[in-house]
C-alpha positions in Angstrom: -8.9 5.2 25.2 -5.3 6.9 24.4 -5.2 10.7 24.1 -3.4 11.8 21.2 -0.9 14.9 20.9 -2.3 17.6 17.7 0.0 19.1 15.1 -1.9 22.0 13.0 -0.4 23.1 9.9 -1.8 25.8 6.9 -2.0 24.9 3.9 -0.3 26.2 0.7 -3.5 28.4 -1.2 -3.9 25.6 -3.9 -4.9 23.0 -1.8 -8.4 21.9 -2.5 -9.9 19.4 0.2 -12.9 20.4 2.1 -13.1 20.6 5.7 -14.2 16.7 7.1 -16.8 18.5 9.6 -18.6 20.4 7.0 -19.0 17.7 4.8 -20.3 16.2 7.0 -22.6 18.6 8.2 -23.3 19.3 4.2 -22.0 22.6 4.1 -19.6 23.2 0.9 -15.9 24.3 2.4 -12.4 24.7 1.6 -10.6 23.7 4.5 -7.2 26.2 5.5 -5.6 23.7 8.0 -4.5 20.1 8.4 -4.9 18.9 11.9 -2.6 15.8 12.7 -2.5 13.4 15.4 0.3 11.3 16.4 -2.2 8.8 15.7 -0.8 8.9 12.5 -4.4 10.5 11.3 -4.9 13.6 9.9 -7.7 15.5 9.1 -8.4 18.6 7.2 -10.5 21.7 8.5 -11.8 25.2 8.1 -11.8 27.8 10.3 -14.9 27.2 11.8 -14.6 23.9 12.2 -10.5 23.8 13.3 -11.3 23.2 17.1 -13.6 20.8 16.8 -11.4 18.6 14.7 -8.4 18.9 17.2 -10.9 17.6 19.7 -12.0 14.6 17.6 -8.2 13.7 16.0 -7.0 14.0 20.2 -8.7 10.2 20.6 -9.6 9.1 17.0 -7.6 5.7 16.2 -9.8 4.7 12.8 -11.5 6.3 10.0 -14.6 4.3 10.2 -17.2 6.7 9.3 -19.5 6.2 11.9 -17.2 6.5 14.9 -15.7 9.3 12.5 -19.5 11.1 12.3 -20.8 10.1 15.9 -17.1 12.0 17.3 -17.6 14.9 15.3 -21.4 15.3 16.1 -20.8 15.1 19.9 -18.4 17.2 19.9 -20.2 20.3 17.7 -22.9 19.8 19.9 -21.1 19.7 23.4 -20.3 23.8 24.6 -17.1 24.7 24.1 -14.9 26.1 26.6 -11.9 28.5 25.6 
């Protein structure tokens, strides 16, 4: 499985889309960053949520929603490690 290299950006104050993770964990969001692999993926995320989503977008090659919800899912419930 390729590991892929992360680009964060902010986002201007108008931008609207909700954090991925949250939604998925149905919590209501604005997200505050993009994360980007050179993957060509992107995803976008809230504070909370902005390290797990460089974690997942680091070897996520699809947006199929189950491999999408299983990678975000393991990785909110593996500890973290600064």
């Amino acid at each position: 499985m390729p590991t892929y290299l992360i680009i964060t950006k902010e986002v201007p104050a108008w931008f609207q889309m909700p954090c991925i993770a949250c939604q998925l964990l149905g919590i209501s969001s604005r997200a505050t960053v993009t994360v980007e692999a050179t993957s060509g993926l992107g995803l976008a995320s809230c504070p909370r949520h902005e390290h797990a989503t460089r974690q997942v977008m680091r070897t996520l090659d699809s947006y199929d929603l189950t491999r999408l919800r299983a990678s975000f899912v393991t990785t909110l419930l593996t500890p973290q490690t600064a």
